[in-house]
TORPA-4810 file (N, C-alpha, C, O; in nm, 3 decimals):
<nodes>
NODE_1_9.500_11.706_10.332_9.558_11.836_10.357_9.468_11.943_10.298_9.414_11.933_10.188_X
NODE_2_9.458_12.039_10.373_9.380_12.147_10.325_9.434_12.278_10.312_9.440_12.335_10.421_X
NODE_3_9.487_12.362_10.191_9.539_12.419_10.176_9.649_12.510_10.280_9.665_12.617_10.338_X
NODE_4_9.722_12.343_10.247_9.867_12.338_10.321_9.989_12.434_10.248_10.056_12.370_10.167_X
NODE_5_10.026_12.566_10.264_10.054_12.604_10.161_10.256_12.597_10.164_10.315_12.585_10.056_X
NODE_6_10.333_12.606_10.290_10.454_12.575_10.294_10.520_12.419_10.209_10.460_12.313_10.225_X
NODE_7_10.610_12.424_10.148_10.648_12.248_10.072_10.709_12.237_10.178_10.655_12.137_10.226_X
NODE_8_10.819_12.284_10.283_10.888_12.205_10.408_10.754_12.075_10.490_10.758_11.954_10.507_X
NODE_9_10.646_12.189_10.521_10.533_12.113_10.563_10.466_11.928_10.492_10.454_11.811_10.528_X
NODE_10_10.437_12.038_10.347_10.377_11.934_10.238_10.482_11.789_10.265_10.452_11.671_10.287_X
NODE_11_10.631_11.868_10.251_10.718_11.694_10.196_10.729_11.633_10.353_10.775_11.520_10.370_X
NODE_12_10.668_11.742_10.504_10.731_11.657_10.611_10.588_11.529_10.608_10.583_11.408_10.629_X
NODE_13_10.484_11.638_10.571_10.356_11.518_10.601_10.361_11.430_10.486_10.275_11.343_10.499_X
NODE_14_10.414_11.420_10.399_10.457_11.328_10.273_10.522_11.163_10.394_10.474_11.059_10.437_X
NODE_15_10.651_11.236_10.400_10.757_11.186_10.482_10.639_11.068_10.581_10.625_10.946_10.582_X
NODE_16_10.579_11.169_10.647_10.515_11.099_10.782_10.405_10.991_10.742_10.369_10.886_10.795_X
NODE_17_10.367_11.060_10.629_10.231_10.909_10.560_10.326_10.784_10.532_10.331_10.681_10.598_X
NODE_18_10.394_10.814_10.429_10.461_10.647_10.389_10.555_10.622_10.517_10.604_10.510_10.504_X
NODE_19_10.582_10.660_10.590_10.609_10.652_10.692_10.522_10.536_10.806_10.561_10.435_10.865_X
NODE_20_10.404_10.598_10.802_10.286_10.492_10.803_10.220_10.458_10.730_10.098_10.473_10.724_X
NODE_21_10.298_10.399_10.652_10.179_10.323_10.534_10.072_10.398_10.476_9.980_10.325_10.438_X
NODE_22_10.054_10.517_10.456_9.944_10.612_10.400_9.973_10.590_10.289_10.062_10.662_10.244_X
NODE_23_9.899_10.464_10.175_9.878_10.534_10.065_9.843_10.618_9.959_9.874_10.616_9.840_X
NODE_24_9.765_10.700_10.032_9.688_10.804_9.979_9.687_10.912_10.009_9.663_10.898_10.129_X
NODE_25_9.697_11.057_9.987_9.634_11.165_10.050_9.588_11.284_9.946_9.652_11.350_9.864_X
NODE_26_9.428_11.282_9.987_9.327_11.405_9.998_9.420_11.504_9.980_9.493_11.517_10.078_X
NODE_27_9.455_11.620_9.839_9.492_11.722_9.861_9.369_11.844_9.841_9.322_11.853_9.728_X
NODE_28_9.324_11.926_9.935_9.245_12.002_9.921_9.230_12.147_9.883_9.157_12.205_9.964_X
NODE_29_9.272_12.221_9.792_9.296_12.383_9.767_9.221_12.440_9.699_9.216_12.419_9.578_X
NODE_30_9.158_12.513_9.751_9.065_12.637_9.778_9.115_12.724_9.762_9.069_12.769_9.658_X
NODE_31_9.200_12.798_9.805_9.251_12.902_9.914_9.439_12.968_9.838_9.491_13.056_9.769_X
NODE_32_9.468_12.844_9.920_9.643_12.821_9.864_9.659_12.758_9.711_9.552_12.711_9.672_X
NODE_33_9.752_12.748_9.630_9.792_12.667_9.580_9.919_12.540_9.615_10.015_12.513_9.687_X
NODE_34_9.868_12.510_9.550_9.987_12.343_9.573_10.141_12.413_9.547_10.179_12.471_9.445_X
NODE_35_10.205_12.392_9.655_10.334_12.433_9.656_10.426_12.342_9.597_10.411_12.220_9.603_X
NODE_36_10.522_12.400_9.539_10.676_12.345_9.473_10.694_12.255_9.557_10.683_12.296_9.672_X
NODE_37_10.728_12.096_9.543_10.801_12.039_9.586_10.923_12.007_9.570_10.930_11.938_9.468_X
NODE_38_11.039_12.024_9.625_11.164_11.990_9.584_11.167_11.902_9.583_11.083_11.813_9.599_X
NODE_39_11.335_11.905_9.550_11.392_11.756_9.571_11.505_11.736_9.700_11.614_11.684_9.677_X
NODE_40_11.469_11.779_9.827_11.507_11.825_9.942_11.494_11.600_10.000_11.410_11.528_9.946_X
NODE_41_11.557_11.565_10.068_11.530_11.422_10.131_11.389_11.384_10.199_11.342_11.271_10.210_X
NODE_42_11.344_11.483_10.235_11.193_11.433_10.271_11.122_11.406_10.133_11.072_11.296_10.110_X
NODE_43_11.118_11.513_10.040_11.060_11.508_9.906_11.044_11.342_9.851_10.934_11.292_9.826_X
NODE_44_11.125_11.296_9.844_11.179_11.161_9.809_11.067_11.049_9.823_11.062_10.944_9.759_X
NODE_45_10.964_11.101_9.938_10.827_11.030_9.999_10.753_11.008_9.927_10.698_10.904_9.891_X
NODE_46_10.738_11.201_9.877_10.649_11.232_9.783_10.588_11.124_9.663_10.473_11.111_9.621_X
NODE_47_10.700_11.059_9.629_10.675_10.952_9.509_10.610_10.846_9.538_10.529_10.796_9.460_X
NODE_48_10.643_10.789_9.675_10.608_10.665_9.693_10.434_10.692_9.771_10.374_10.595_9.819_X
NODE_49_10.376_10.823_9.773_10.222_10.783_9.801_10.102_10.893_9.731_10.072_11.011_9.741_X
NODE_50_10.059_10.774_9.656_9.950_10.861_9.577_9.929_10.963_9.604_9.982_10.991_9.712_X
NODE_51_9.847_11.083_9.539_9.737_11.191_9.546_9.648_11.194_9.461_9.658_11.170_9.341_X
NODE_52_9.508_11.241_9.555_9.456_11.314_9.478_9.392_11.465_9.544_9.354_11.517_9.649_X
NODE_53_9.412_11.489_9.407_9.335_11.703_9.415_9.201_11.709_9.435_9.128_11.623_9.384_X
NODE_54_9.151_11.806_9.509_9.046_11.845_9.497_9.056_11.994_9.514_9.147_12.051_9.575_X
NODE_55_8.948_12.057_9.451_8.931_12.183_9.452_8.777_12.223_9.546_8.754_12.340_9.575_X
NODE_56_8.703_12.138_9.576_8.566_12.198_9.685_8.618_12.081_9.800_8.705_11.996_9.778_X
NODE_57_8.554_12.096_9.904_8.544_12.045_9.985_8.451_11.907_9.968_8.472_11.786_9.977_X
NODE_58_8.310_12.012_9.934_8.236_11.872_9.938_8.257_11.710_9.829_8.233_11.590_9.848_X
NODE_59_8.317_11.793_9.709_8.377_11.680_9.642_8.501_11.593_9.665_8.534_11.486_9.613_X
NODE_60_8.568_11.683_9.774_8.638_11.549_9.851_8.574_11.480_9.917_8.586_11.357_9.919_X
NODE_61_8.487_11.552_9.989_8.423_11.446_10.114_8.275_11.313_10.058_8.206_11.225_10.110_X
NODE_62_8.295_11.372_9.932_8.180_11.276_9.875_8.306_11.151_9.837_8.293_11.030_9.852_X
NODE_63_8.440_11.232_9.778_8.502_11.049_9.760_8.554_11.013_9.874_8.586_10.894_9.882_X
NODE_64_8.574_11.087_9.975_8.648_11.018_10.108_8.519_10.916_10.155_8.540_10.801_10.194_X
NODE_65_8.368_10.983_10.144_8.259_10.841_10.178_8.234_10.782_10.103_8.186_10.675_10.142_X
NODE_66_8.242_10.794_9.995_8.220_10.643_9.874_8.341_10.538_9.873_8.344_10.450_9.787_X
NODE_67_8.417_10.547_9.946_8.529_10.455_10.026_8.542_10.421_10.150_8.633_10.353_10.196_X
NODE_68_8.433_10.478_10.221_8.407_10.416_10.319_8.467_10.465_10.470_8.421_10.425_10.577_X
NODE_69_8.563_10.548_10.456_8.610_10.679_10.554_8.511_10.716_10.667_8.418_10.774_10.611_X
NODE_70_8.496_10.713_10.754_8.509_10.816_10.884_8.587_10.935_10.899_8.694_10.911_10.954_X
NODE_71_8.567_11.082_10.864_8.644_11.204_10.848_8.659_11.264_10.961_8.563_11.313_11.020_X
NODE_72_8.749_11.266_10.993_8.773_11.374_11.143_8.859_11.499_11.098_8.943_11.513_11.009_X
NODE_73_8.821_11.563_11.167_8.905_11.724_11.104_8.956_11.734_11.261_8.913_11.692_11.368_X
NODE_74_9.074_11.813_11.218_9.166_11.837_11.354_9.147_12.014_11.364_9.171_12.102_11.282_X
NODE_75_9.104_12.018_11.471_9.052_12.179_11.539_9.042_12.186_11.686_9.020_12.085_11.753_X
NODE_76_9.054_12.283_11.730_9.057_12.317_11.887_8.934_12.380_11.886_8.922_12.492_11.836_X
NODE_77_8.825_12.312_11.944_8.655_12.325_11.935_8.641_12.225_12.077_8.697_12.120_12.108_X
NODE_78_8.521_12.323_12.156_8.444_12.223_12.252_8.406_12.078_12.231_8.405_11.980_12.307_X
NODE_79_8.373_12.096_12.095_8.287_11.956_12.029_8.402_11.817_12.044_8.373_11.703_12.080_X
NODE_80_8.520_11.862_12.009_8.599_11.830_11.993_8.709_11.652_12.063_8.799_11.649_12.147_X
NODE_81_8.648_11.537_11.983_8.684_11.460_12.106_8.868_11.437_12.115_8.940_11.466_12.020_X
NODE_82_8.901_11.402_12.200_9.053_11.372_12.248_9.106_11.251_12.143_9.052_11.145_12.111_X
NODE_83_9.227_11.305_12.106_9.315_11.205_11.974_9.244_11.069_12.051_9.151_11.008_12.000_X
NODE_84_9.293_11.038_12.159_9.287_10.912_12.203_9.219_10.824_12.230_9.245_10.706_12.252_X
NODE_85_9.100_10.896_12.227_8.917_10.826_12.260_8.893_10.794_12.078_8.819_10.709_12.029_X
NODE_86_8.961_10.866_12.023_8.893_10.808_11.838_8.965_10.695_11.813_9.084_10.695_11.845_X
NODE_87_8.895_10.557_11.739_8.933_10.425_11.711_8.983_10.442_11.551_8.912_10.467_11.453_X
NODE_88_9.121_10.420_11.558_9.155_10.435_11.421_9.220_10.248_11.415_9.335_10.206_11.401_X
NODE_89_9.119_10.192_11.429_9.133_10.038_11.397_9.016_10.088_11.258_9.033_10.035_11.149_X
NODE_90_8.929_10.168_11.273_8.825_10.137_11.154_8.892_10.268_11.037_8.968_10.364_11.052_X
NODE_91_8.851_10.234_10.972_8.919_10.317_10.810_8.861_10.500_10.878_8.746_10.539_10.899_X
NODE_92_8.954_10.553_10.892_8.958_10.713_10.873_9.039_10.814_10.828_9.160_10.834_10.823_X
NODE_93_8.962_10.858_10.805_9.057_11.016_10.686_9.017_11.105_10.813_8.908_11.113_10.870_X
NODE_94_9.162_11.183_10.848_9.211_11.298_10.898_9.250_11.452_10.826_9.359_11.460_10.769_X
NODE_95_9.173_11.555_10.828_9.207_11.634_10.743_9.288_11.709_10.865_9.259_11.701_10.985_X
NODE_96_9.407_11.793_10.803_9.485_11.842_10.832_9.482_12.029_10.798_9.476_12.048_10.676_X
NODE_97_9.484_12.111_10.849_9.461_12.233_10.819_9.539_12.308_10.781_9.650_12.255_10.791_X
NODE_98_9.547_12.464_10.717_9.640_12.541_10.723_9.757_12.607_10.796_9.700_12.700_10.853_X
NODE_99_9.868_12.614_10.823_9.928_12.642_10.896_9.899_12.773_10.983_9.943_12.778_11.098_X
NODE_100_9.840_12.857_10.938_9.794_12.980_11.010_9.640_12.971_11.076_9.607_13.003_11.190_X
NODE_101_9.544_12.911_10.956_9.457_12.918_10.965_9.364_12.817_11.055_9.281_12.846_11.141_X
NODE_102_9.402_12.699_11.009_9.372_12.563_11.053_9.256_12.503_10.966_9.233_12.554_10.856_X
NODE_103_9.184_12.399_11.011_9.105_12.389_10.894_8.975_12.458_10.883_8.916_12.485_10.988_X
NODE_104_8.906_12.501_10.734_8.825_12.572_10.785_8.695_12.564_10.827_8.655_12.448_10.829_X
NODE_105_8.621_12.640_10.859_8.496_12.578_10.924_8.363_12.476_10.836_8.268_12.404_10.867_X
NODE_106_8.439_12.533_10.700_8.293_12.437_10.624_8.385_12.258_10.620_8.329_12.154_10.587_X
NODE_107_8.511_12.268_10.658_8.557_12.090_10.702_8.495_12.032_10.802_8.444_11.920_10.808_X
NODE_108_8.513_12.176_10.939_8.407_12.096_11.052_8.307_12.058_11.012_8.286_11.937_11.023_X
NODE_109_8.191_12.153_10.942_8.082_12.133_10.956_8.059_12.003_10.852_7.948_11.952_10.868_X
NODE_110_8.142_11.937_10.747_8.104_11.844_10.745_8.191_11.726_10.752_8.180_11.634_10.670_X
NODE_111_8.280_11.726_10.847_8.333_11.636_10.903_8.289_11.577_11.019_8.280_11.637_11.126_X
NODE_112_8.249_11.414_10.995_8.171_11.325_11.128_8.203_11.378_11.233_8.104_11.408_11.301_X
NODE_113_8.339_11.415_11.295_8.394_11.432_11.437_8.511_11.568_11.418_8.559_11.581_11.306_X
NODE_114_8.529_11.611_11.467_8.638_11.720_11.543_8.717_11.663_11.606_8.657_11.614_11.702_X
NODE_115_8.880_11.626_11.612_8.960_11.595_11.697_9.060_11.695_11.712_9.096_11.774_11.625_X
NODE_116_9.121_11.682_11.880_9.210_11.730_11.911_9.311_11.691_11.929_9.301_11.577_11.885_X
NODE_117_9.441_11.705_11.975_9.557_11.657_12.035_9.561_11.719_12.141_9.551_11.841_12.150_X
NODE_118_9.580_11.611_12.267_9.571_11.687_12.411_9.719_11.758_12.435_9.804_11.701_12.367_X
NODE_119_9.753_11.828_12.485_9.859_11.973_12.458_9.874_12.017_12.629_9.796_12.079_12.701_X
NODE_120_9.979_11.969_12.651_10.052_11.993_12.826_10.080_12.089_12.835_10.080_12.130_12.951_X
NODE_121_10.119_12.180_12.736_10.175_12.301_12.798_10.158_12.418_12.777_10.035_12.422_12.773_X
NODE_122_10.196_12.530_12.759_10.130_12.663_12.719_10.081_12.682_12.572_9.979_12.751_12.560_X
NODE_123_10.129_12.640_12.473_10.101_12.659_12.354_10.003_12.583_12.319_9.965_12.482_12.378_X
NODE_124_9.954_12.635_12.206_9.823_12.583_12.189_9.794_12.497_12.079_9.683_12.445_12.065_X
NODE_125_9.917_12.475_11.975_9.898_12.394_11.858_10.053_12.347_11.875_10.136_12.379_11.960_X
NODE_126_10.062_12.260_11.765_10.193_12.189_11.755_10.211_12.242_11.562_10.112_12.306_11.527_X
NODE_127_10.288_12.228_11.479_10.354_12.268_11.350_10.215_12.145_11.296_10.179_12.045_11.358_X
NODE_128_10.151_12.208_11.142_10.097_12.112_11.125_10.206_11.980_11.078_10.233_11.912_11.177_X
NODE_129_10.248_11.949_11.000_10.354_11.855_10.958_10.419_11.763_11.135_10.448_11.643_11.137_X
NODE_130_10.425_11.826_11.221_10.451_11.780_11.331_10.300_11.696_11.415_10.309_11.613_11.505_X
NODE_131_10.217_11.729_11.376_10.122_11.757_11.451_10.037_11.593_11.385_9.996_11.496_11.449_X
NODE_132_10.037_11.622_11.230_10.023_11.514_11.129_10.100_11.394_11.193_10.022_11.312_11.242_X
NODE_133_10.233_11.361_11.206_10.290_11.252_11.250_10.170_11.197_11.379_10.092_11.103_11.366_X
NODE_134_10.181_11.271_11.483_10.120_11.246_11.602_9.988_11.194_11.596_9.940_11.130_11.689_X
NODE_135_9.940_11.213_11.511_9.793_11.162_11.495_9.790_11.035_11.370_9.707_10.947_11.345_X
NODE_136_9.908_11.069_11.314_9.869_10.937_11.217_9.984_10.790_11.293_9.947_10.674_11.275_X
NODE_137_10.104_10.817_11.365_10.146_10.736_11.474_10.052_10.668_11.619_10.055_10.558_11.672_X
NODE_138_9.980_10.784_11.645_9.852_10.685_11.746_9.738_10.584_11.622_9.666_10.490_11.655_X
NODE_139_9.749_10.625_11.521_9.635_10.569_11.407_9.796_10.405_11.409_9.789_10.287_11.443_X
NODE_140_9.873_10.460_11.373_9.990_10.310_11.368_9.990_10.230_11.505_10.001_10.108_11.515_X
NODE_141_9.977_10.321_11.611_9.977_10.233_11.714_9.870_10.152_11.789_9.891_10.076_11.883_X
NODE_142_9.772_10.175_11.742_9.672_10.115_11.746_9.611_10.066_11.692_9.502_10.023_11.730_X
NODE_143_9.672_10.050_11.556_9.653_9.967_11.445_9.748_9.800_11.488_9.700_9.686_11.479_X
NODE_144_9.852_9.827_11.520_9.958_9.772_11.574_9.888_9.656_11.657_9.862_9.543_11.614_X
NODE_145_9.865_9.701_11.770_9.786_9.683_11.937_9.640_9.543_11.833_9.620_9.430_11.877_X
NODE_146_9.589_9.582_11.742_9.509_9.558_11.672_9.528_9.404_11.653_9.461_9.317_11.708_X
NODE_147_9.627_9.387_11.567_9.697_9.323_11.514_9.682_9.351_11.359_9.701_9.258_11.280_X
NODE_148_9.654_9.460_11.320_9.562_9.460_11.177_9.683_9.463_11.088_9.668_9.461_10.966_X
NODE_149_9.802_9.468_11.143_9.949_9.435_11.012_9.980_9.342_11.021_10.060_9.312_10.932_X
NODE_150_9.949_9.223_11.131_9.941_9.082_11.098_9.902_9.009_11.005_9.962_8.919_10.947_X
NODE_151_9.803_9.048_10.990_9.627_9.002_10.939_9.592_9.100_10.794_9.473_9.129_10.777_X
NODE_152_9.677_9.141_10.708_9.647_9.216_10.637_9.492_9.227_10.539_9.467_9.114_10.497_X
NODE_153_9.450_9.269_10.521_9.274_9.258_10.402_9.293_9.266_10.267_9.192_9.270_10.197_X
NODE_154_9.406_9.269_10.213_9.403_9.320_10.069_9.420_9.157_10.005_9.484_9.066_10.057_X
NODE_155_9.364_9.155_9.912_9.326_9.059_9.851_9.476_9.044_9.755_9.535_9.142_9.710_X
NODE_156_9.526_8.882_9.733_9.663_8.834_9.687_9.670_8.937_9.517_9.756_9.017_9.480_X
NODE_157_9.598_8.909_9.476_9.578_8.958_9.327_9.592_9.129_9.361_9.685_9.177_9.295_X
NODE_158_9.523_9.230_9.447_9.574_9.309_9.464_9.668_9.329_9.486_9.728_9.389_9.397_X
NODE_159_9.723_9.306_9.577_9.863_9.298_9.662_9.998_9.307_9.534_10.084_9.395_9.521_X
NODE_160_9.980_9.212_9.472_10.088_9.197_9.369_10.076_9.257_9.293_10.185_9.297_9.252_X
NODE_161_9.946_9.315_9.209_9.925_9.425_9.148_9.973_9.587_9.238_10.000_9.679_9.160_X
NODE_162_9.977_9.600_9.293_10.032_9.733_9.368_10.179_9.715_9.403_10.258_9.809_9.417_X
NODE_163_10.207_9.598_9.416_10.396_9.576_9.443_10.464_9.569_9.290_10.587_9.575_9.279_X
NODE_164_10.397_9.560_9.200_10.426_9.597_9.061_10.407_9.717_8.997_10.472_9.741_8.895_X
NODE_165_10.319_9.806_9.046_10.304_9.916_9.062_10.409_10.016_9.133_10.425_10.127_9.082_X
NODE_166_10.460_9.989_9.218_10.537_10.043_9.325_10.700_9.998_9.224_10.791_10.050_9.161_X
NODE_167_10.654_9.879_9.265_10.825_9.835_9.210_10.868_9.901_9.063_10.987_9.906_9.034_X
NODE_168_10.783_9.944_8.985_10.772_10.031_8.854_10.806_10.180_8.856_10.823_10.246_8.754_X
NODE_169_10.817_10.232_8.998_10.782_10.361_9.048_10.946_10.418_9.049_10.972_10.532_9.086_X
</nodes>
């Protein structure tokens, strides 16, 4: 998220990660500060998936690639390829933009790819928090299609170490 500054927003894209299994999310502020989260029923998410802060850009994007990420930034740009042509079978971080603003241009410029969401009808964006589900649900459904929640990668010793973690939470 990149200085996402509404909490309705913050706790819906909360909601929508553990929702899909997102354990993690990139908080990025520059700009905004990190808004109040309540204790509203989406909030409730909030707990169950990590963060971390960043304050530059490029020092997120140096730990989003020392983990091995593919970064796509979501923008309405020529460059821009279609949600549906990007393979989210391989590990990628999606940055998410400001609600007014969207994200800003020094994310494009160093984010691998530009994606869009293809958009039927007159308007031209969707709510980010709305918009977040949609792109991280084609990332589930084609993860799905995959079989990659069959077949999980995390090693047994991890695994139980993080369900002890969680279960502690």
């Amino acid at each position: 998220m990149e200085n996402i500054h509404d909490p309705h927003n913050v706790s819906a894209i909360f909601r929508s990660c553990d929702a899909a299994g997102i354990p993690l999310v990139s908080l990025l502020y520059t700009f905004e500060k990190f808004p109040k989260i309540g204790k509203k029923s989406s909030a409730s998410a909030y707990k169950w998936v990590d963060k971390q802060k960043f304050s530059s850009a490029p020092e997120c994007f140096q730990s989003l690639r020392e983990q091995g990420f593919t970064i796509y930034a979501t923008a309405i740009r020529d460059d821009a390829v279609n949600l549906y042509d990007v393979d989210f079978t391989r590990k990628s971080a999606i940055i998410m933009g400001n609600e007014h603003r969207g994200v800003s241009e020094e994310i494009v410029e160093l984010a691998d790819k530009a994606l869009y969401i293809p958009m039927m009808g007159m308007v031209q964006s969707l709510n980010v928090s709305v918009a977040t589900a949609v792109v991280l649900f084609e990332a589930v459904r084609q993860r799905y299609k995959a079989g990659l929640y069959d077949n999980p990668n995390l090693p047994v010793e991890e695994f139980l170490k993080e369900l002890e973690r969680y279960s502690n939470k």
